[in-house]
C-alpha positions, 0 to 999 in steps of 0.5 A: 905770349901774344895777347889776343883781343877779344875775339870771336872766330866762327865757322859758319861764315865758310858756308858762303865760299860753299855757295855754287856759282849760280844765283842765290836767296837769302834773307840777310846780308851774311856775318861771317862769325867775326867779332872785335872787340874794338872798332876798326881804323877810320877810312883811308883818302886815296885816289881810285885807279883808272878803271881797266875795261869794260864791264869793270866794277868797282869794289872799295877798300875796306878795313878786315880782321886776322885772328892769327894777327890779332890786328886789322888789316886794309883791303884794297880797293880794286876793280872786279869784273863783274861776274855776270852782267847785271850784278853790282857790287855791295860792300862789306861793313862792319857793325856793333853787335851788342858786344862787339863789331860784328864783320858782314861780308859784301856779296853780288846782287841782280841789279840793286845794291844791298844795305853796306851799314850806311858807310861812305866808302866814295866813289858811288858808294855814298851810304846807300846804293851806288851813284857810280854806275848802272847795266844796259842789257848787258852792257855797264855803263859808268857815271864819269862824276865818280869814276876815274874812266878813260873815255878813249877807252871805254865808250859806255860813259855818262855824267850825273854829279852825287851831291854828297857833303858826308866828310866822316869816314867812320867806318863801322855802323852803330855803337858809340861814334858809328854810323846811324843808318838803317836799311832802305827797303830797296836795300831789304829788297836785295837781301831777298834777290838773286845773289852771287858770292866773293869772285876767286879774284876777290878772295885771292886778293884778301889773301894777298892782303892778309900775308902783306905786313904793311896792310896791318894797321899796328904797322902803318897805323890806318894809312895803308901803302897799298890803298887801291890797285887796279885789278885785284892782287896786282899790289906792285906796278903801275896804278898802284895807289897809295893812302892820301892820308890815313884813318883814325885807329880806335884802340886794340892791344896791338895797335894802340898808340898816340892819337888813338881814338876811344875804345869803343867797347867794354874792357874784357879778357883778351882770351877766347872763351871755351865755356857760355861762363866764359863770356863776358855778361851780356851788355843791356844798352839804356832804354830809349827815350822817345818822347813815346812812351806806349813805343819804348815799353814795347820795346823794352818788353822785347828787350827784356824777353831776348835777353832772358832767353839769351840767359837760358841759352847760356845755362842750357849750353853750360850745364850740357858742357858740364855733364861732358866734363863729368862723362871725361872724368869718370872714363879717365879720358886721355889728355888729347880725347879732353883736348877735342872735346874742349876745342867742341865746346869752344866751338860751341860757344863762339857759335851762341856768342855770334847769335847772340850778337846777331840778335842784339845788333837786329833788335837795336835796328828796331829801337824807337827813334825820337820824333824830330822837333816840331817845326816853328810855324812861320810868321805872316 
């Protein structure tokens, strides 16, 4: 039998296919319900296809999760025409949420790009906002420096060179060796725009990724053949590019092998858990060491309290699930009515896992960080 990895696979992230085709509120960028256990490859060094019209934005690739696969899969990065004028682009990331990398899917905002996790995914997407590009009315032009464009072709053109030394091409934000960055409040600003969710192009293009074998990283071991296509689905034919050279791939029982990076999170069971007694025990971090002290005692009262509250969620939840189990025993339940009620509560506590997670991911942002040295005074 397959081994999974530790994963946790939720429904509710299917809400943001449910999104209408209008602008939208929200006040976070959304987790879909995904949670590895192990850290996704580093990214790939390709080359971005010639963009192939007006209006075309650029959307980079990205390293995905098939629970079916129970391995990472690349997306490419693809050009996408915009789907209304004014909405640019931000990028899907993943993040350490406690207990594992927790997948924030990437969504269309009114005129501001929103938090990505601080990951250089390149050409105009340096950490924080996008360098590649800006609308004019409803015309977009692009920043030549960071865009493969031809100029014979599309007119609406300008010049401003990025100057961005970031070589690391960690592709997740927190946990041991990610990303440290916060979002700007520009980037909390456009949690709170008009959004828009994944086009049917983009979502059709995941797909042909997710059915290609070679996109897996188990097969070509964080160097996709497929690194970035020039419209999406168009995975064959002209302005199909291929991996430079590959990313780093952290582990994962599928896909270890020589020149692993570390296992970024605990040993756990590679099962999924059906009951709140089933999870792992929650993952308390060491506490801050700031310097200030009055800061790092309350943050670790806030700690603490989130996490005895996560303990009670976990009783509360099991003890309900065990009075189930009791009612199914004392009606002689069939197997297929025990089956239903096993693959709710599975359900269940995937769903409090992913909350959780959420919550311990949003209270790490909040940690105090150490003041920066005072600087010598110079001499005269």
């Amino acid at each position: 039998m397959r081994a999974l990895p530790y994963v946790r696979y939720l429904v509710f992230g299917l809400l943001v296919m449910l999104i209408a085709a209008h602008p939208v509120t929200s006040s976070a960028q959304v987790a879909v319900g995904i949670t590895v256990g192990f850290a996704p490859p580093d990214l790939p060094v390709y080359e971005q296809p010639i963009c192939p019209g007006d209006d075309y934005i650029w959307t980079p690739g990205f390293w995905a999760w098939d629970d079916d696969e129970g391995d990472y899969y690349w997306v490419p990065g693809t050009w996408v025409l915009a789907p209304e004028p004014g909405y640019l682009w931000t990028p899907p990331y993943w993040a350490w949420g406690g207990s594992g990398f927790v997948f924030y899917e990437g969504y269309w905002s009114y005129q501001v790009v929103g938090f990505y996790g601080g990951i250089d995914y390149g050409y105009g997407y340096f950490g924080n906002g996008y360098d590649g590009g800006r609308w004019e009315g409803d015309r977009f032009f692009y920043n030549r420096a960071v865009n493969n464009v031809n100029v014979t072709v599309i007119h609406n053109v300008y010049e401003q060179p990025v100057n961005n030394r970031n070589e690391r091409r960690v592709s997740y934000n927190g946990g041991n060796g990610g990303i440290d960055a916060r979002p700007s409040p520009r980037e909390e600003a456009a949690a709170h725009s008009r959004r828009l969710p994944l086009a049917a192009p983009q979502r059709q293009h995941i797909q042909e990724a997710r059915s290609n074998p070679q996109l897996r990283a188990s097969a070509n071991r964080g160097k996709p053949p497929i690194a970035a296509t020039p419209t999406p689905t168009a995975f064959s034919g002209r302005g199909v590019v291929p991996a430079r050279e590959g990313g780093a791939v952290h582990g994962g029982p599928r896909n270890a092998g020589a020149g692993n990076a570390r296992n970024n999170a605990p040993p756990e069971n590679n099962r999924r858990a059906v009951h709140p007694n089933d999870l792992p025990p929650l993952q308390r971090p060491a506490p801050p060491n700031t310097g200030n002290s009055k800061q790092e005692q309350k943050y670790e009262k806030q700690q603490q309290k989130m996490y005895a509250q996560q303990e009670k969620d976990r009783q509360k939840l099991q003890q309900q699930q065990d009075k189930e189990h009791q009612r199914l025993a004392k009606q002689n339940a069939d197997d297929a009515r025990r089956q239903q009620v096993e693959q709710r509560h599975q359900q269940q506590t995937e769903q409090l896992h992913q909350r959780h997670a959420q919550q311990q991911q949003r209270m790490e942002q909040r940690q105090p960080r150490s003041a920066p040295p005072p600087q010598p005074r110079p001499k005269h």
